[in-house]
C-alpha positions as CSV (number, residue, x, y, z in Angstrom):
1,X,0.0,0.0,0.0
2,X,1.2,3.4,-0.6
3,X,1.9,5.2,2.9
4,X,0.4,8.8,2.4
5,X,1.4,11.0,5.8
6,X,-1.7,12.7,7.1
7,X,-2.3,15.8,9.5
8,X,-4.5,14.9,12.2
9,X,-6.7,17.6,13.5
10,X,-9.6,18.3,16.2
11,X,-13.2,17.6,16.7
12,X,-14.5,20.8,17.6
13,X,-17.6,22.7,16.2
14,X,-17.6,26.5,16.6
15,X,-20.9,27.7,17.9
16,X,-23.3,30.4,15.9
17,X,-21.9,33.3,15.6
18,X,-23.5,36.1,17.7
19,X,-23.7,38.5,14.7
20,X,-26.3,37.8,12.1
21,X,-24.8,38.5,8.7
22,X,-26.9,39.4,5.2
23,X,-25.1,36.8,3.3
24,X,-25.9,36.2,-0.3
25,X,-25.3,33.1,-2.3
26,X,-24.3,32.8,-6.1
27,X,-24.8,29.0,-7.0
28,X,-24.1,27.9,-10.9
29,X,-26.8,27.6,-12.8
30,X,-26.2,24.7,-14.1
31,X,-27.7,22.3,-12.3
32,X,-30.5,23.1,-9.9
33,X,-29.9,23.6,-6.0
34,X,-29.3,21.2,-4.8
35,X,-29.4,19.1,-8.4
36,X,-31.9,16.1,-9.1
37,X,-29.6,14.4,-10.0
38,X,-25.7,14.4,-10.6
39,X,-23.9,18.0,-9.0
40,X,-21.6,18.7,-6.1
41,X,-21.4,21.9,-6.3
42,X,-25.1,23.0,-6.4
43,X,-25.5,20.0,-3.4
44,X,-22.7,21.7,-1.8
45,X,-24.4,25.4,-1.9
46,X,-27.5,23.9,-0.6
47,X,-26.5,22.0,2.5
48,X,-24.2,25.3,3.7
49,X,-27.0,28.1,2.6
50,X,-29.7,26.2,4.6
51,X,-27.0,25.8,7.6
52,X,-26.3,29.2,7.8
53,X,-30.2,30.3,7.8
54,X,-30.0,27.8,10.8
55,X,-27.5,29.3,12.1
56,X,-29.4,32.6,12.4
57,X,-28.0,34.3,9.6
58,X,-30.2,36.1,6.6
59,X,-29.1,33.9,3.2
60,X,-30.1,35.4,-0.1
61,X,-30.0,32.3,-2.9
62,X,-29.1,33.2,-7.0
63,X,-29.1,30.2,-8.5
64,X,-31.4,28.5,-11.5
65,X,-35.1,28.8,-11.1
66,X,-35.9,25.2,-10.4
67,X,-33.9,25.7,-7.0
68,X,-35.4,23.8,-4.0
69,X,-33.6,24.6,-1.4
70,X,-34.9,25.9,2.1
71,X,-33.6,29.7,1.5
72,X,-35.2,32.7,0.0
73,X,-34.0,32.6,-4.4
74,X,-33.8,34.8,-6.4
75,X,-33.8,33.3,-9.6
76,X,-30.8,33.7,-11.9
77,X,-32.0,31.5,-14.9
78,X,-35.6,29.7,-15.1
79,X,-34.2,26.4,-15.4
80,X,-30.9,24.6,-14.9
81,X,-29.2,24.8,-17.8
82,X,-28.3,21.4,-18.2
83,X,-31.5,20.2,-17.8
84,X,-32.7,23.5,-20.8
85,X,-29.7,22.0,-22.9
86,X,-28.0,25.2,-22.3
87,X,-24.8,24.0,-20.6
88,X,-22.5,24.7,-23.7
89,X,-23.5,28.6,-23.3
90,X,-23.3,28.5,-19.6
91,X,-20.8,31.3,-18.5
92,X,-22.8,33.9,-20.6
93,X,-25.8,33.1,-19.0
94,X,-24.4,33.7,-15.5
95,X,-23.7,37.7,-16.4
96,X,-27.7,39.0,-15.7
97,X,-27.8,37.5,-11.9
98,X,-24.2,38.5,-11.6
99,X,-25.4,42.4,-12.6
100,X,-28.2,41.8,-10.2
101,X,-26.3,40.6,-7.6
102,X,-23.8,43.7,-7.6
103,X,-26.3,46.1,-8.6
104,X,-27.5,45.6,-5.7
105,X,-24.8,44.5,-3.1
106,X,-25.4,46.7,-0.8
107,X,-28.7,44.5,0.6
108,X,-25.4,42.5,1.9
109,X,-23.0,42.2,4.5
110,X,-20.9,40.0,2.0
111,X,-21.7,37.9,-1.3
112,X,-20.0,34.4,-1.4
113,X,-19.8,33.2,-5.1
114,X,-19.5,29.5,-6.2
115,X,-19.0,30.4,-9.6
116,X,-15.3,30.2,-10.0
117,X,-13.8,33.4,-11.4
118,X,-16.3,34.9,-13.3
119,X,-17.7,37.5,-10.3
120,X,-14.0,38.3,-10.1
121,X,-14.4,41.4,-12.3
122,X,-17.5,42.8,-10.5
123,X,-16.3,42.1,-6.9
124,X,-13.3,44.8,-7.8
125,X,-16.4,47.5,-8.5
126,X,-17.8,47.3,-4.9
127,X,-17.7,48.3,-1.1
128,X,-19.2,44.8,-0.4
129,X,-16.7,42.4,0.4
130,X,-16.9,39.0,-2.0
131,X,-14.8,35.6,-1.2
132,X,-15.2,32.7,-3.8
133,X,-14.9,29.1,-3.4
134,X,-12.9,27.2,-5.8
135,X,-14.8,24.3,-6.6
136,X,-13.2,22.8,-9.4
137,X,-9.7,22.1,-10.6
138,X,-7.2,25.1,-11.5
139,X,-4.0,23.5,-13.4
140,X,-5.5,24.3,-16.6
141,X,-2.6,26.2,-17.7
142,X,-4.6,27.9,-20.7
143,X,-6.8,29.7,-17.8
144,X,-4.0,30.0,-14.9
145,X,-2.9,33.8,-16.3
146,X,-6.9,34.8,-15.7
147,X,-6.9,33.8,-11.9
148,X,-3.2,35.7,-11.4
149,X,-5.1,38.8,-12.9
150,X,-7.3,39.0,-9.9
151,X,-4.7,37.5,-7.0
152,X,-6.2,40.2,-4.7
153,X,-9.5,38.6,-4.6
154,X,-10.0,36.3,-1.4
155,X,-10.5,32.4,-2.1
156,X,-11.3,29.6,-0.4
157,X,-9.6,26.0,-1.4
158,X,-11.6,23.3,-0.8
159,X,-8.4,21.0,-0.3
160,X,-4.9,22.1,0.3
161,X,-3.8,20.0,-2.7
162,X,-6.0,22.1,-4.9
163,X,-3.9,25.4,-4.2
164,X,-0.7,24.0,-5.7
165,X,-1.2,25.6,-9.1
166,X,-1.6,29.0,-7.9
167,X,0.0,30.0,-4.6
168,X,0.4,33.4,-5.6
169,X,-4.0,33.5,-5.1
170,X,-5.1,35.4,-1.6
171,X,-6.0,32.0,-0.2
172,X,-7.9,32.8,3.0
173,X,-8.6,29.4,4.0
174,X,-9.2,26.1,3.5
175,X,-12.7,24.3,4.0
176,X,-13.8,21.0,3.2
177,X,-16.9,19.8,1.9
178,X,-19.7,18.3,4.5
179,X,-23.0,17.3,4.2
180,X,-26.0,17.1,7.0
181,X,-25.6,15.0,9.6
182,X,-28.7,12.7,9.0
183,X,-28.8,13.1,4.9
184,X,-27.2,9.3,4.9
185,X,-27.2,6.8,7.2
186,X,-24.8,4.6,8.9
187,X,-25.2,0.8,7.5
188,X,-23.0,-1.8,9.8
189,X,-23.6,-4.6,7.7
190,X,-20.4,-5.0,4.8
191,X,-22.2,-5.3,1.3
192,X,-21.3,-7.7,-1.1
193,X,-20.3,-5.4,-4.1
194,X,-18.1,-2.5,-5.3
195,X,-19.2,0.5,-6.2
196,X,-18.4,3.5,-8.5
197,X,-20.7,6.7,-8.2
198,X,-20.2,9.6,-10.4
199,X,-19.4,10.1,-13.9
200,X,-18.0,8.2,-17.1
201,X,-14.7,10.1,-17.7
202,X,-11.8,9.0,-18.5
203,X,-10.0,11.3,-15.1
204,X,-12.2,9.1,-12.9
205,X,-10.6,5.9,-14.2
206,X,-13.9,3.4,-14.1
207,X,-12.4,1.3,-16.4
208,X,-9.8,0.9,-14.0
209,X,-12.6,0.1,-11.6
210,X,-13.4,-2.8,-14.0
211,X,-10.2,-4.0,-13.8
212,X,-9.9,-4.0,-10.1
213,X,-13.3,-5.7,-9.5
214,X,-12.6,-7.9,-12.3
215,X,-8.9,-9.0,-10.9
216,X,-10.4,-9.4,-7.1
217,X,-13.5,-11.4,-8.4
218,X,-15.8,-9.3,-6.7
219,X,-19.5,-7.6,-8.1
220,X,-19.0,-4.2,-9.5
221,X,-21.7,-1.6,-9.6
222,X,-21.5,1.3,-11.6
223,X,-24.3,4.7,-11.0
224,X,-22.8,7.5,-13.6
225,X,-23.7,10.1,-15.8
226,X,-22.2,10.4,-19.0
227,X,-21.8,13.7,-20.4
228,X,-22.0,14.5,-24.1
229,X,-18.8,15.7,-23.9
230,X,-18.1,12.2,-22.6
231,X,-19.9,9.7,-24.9
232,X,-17.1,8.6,-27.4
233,X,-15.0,7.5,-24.1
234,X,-17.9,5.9,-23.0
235,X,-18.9,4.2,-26.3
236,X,-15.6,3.3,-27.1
237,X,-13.7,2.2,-24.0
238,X,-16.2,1.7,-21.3
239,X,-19.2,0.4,-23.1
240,X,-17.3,-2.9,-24.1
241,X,-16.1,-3.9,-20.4
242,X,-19.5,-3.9,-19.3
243,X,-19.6,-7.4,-20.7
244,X,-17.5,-8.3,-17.6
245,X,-19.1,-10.9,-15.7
246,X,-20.3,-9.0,-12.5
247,X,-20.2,-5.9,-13.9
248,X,-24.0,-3.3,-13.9
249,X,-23.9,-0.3,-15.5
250,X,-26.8,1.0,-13.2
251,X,-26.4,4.8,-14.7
252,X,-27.5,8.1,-13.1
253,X,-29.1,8.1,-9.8
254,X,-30.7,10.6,-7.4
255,X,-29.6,11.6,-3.7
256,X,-32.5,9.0,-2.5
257,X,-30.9,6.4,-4.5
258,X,-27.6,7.2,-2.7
259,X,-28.1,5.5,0.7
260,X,-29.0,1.8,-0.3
261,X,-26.4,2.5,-3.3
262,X,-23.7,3.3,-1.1
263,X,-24.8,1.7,2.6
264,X,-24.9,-1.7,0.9
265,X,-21.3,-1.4,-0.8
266,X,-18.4,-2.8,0.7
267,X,-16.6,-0.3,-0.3
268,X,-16.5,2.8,-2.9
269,X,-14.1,2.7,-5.6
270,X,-12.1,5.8,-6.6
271,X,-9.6,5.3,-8.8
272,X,-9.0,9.0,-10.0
273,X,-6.2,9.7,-12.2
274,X,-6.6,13.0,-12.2
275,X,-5.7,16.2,-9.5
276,X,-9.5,15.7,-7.7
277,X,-10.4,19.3,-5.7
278,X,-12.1,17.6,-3.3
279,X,-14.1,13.9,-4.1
280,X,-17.4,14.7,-2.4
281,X,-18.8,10.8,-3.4
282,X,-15.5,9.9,-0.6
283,X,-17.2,11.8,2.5
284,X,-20.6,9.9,1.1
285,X,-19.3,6.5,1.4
286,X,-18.0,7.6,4.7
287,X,-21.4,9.3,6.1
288,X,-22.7,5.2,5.2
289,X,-19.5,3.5,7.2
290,X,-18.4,2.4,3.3
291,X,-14.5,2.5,3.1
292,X,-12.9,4.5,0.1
293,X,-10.5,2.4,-2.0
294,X,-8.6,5.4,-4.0
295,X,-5.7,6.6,-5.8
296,X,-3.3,9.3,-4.2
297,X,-4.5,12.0,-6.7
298,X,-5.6,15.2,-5.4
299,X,-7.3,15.4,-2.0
300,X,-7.7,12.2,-1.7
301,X,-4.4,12.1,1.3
302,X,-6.4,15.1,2.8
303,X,-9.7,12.9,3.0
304,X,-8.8,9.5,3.7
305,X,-7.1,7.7,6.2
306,X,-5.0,5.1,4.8
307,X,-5.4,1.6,6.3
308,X,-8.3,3.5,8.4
309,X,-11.5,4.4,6.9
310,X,-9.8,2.6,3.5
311,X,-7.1,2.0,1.6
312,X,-5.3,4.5,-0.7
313,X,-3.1,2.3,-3.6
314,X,-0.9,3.9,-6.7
315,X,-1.2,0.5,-8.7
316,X,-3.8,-1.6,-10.3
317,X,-2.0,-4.2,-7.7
318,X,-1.7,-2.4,-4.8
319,X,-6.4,-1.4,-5.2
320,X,-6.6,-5.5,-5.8
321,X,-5.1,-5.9,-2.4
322,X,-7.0,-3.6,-1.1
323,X,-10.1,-5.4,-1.7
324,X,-8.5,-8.6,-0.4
325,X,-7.9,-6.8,2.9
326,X,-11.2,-4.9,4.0
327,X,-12.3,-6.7,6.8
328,X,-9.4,-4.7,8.2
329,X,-11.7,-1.5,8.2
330,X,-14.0,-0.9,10.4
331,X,-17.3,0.8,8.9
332,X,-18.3,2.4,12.7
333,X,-14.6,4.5,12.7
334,X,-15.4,5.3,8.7
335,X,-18.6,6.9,10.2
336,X,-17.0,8.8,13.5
337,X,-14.6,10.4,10.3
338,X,-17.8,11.8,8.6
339,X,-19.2,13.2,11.8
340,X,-15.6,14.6,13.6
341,X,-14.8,16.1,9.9
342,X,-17.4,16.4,7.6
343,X,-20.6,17.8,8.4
344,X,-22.4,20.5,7.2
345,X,-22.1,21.9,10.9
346,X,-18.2,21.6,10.5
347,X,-18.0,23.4,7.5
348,X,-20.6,26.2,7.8
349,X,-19.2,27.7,11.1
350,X,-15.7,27.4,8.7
351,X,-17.2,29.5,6.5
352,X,-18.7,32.2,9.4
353,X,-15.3,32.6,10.1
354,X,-14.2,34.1,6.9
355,X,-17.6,35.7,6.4
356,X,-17.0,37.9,10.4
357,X,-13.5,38.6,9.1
358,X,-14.2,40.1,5.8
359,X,-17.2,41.9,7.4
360,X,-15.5,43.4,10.1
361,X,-13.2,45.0,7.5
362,X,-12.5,48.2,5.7
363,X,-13.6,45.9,2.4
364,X,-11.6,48.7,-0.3
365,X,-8.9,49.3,1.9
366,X,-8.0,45.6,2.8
367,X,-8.1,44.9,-1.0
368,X,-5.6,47.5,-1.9
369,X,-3.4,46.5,1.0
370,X,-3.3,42.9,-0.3
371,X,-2.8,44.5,-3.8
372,X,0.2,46.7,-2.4
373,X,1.7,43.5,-0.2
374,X,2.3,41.4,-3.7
375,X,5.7,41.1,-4.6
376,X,7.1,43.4,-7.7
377,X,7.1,40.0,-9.4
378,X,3.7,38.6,-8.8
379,X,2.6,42.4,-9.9
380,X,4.6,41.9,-13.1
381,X,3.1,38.5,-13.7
382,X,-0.8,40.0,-13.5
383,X,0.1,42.4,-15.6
384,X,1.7,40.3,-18.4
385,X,-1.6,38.3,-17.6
386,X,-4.1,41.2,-18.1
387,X,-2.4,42.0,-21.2
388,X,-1.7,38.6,-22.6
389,X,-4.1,36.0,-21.3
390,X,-6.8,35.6,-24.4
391,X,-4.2,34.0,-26.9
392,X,-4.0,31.1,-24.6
393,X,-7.6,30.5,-25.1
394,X,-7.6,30.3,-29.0
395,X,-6.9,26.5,-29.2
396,X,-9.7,24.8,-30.1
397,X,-8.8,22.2,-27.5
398,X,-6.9,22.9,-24.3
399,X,-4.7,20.2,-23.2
400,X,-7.3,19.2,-20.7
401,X,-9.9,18.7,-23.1
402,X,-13.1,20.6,-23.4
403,X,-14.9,18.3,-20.4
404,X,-12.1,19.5,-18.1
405,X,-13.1,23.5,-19.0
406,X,-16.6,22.9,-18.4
407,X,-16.2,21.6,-15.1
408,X,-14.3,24.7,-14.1
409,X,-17.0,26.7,-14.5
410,X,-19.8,24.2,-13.5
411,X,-20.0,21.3,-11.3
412,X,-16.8,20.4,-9.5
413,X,-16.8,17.9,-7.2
414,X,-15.7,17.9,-5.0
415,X,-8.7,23.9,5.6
416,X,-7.5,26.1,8.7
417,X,-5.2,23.9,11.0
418,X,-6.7,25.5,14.2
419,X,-6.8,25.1,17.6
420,X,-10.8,25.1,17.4
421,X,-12.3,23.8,13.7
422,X,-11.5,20.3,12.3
423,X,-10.1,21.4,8.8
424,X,-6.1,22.3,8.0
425,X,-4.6,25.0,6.7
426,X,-1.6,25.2,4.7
C-alpha cells in the first residue's frame, strides 16, 4: 500500500456566531440547487446556505429557477441549464444574476460566489466584500494567467492539494466539503459489491474500476452520468467492459438512490487519475460506514485515512489488495470520520469565520493592501496576464480537453489547522 502521511486535526464545532450576517449566495446555474440528479457543487451550496439560515444568519439564494432549497431565491436562470440544454453557453448566461447581484450588493453584508472566477471582475467594483470558493480544478494552464489577474481577490480552497497551481491566489482558507448530519445513514452490515458513483470520464478511471473488480472477483456496480462531452469514451472504452461478468452499468441516480447505493457497498471505488479538488462521493461513502478504496491524486491524502477508513493504492495491484484486505476497516470508525470532519455543521461555522473577518473589514482598503503587499514580481506577472491572457484561449482544444473546462465553471466535485475547527490550513 502506498503510505500517504496525514495531518490529524480536532473535533471541535464553533458555535453560531452572535452577529447575524446578510449573506448572499451565487450557485451555478447549471444544475438546480441542490441538483436532481448528478452535481456537487449545487448539493454543496445547498447544505451550507440552509445551515447558515440555521445558524441565524439572513441567506439570499441566486441560483437556476428550479432551486429547492430551504432559503429565499432569487432566480438567476428559469431552469438549470443542463436540464434547458444550455450547458455549452453557460458562463454567458451567469452575467444577468451576476449584474443583479452587484447592482444591488449593498442588501449584503458579504456575497459568497460558487462560480469560479467569473464574479472576479465585479467584486473589484464594490464596497461589499466578495470571497469565492474554488470548486473545481485550477492546473488548466490555458486559464491559470486569468486567476493571477485577480490574485487580490480572497478564495477559499476546498483541499490544500487544490492550491498547488496557484500560490500566488489570496488563499484565505481552506474548508472541506460536509453534508447534514442525518442526509445518509450509517449501514453496519459490509455489502457484497463494489461501487463506482459519479461520472464516465476518463480522469475518474472506471475502467480501472473494472479492472480492479474484475482482478479481485468481486460484483461491481456502476451509477454515472455520462456527459456529451463524454460519450465517445464511454462508447468506445467503457461500453465494451460492461460485458465483464459481475459488472452493472446502473447509470444516473438521485440523492435518495444514494443510501442503499452506497450503505450496501463494501466499499466505494475511486480510482482518479486525475488532480481531484475535493471527491465529495469519498465523504458519502464515509457518512454510510463504506470504506474508500482510491488513488493518491488530489485530495484524496487530505480525505482519507490510509489503512483506516480505507485504503489509498498507486497501482492496479496495490487497489486489488486492497479489496482482499477490508475486513481490516472498520465501517463504525469510517462513520466517526464523517461526523468529527465532515458535516455541514463543520464546514458552515468554517465559513462564518471568513464571512465575520471580511465583514468586520474596511472591504476597499483591505483589498488595496493585499494588492500593495504582492511582490514586484507577482505584480509583473498580473500584468503580463491582463495583457496577454486571451491567446491562450484560442486553441480549439486545451490540453485538458473541453470536459475539463466545463467543469471549471460548472459542477466540480468535489482547511485552517486551528486550535478550534476540524479542517487544516496550509
Amino acid at each position: 500500500m502506498t503510505v500517504v502521511r496525514r495531518e490529524k486535526t480536532p473535533a471541535a464545532v464553533l458555535p453560531a456566531s452572535t452577529r447575524p450576517l446578510r449573506i448572499a449566495q451565487l450557485a451555478p446555474l447549471f444544475e438546480s440547487v441542490p441538483p436532481k440528479l448528478y452535481g456537487g457543487t449545487e448539493r454543496i451550496v445547498a447544505y451550507l446556505a440552509e445551515e447558515l439560515v440555521r445558524r441565524g444568519h439572513e441567506v439570499t439564494l441566486f441560483a437556476a429557477g428550479d432551486s429547492t432549497a430551504n432559503v429565499p431565491l432569487e432566480p438567476g436562470s428559469p431552469q438549470s441549464l443542463r436540464l434547458s440544454g444550455l450547458d455549452h453557453l453557460g458562463p454567458v448566461f451567469h452575467l444577468p444574476m451576476l449584474s443583479e447581484v452587484y447592482e444591488n450588493a449593498n442588501r449584503f453584508d458579504v456575497i459568497h460566489s460558487h462560480i469560479d472566477c467569473l464574479s472576479f471582475p465585479l467584486a473589484r467594483t464594490v464596497q461589499v466584500p466578495t470571497v469565492s470558493t474554488m470548486h473545481g480544478r485550477l492546473d488548466l494552464k490555458e486559464v491559470l494567467p486569468i486567476y493571477r489577474s485577480y490574485s487580490d481577490m480572497p478564495v477559499v480552497s476546498i483541499s490544500n492539494d487544490q492550491r498547488h497551481p496557484l500560490p500566488e491566489m489570496n488563499w484565505v482558507r481552506t474548508i472541506y466539503h460536509g453534508l447534514p448530519r442525518n442526509l445518509l445513514n450509517f449501514s453496519s452490515g459490509s455489502g457484497k459489491y463494489l461501487a463506482f458513483l459519479g461520472r464516465i470520464c476518463p480522469e475518474k478511471r472506471p475502467d480501472l474500476a473494472i479492472e480492479v473488480a474484475r482482478r479481485s472477483g468481486v460484483p461491481l456496480k456502476i451509477a454515472a452520468k455520462v456527459d456529451r462531452l463524454d460519450r465517445e469514451y464511454f462508447d468506445n472504452v467503457i461500453k465494451p467492459m460492461l460485458s465483464t461478468p459481475g459488472v452493472e452499468f446502473i447509470g444516473e441516480i438521485n440523492e435518495r438512490q444514494k443510501q442503499e447505493f452506497l450503505g450496501n457497498a463494501l466499499a466505494l471505488l475511486f480510482p482518479i487519475d486525475w488532480p481531484e479538488p475535493f471527491g465529495l462521493v469519498m465523504i458519502e461513502a464515509l457518512a454510510c460506514g463504506t470504506p474508500v478504496i482510491a488513488r493518491p491524486c488530489g485530495s484524496v491524502p487530505e480525505i482519507l485515512q490510509d489503512g483506516v477508513t480505507g485504503f489509498i493504492g498507486s497501482s492496479l495491484e496495490e487497489l486489488v489488495s486492497a479489496v482482499e484486505n477490508l475486513g481490516a476497516i472498520s465501517r463504525q470508525r469510517c462513520r466517526d470520520e464523517f461526523e468529527t470532519r465532515f458535516t455541514a455543521e463543520v464546514m458552515a461555522a468554517n465559513y462564518e469565520r471568513v464571512y465575520d473577518e471580511l465583514a468586520g473589514a474596511d472591504w476597499k482598503t483591505r483589498r488595496n493592501t493585499v494588492r500593495r503587499s504582492r511582490s514586484l514580481r507577482d505584480a509583473s506577472l498580473a500584468r503580463y496576464a491582463a495583457r496577454h491572457w486571451h491567446p491562450a484561449l484560442r486553441h480549439e482544444r486545451p490540453s485538458a480537453g473541453k470536459a475539463q473546462v466545463h467543469q471549471l465553471f460548472s459542477t466540480g466535485y468535489e482547511a485552517d489547522r486551528s486550535e478550534t475547527i476540524s479542517t487544516p490550513e496550509i
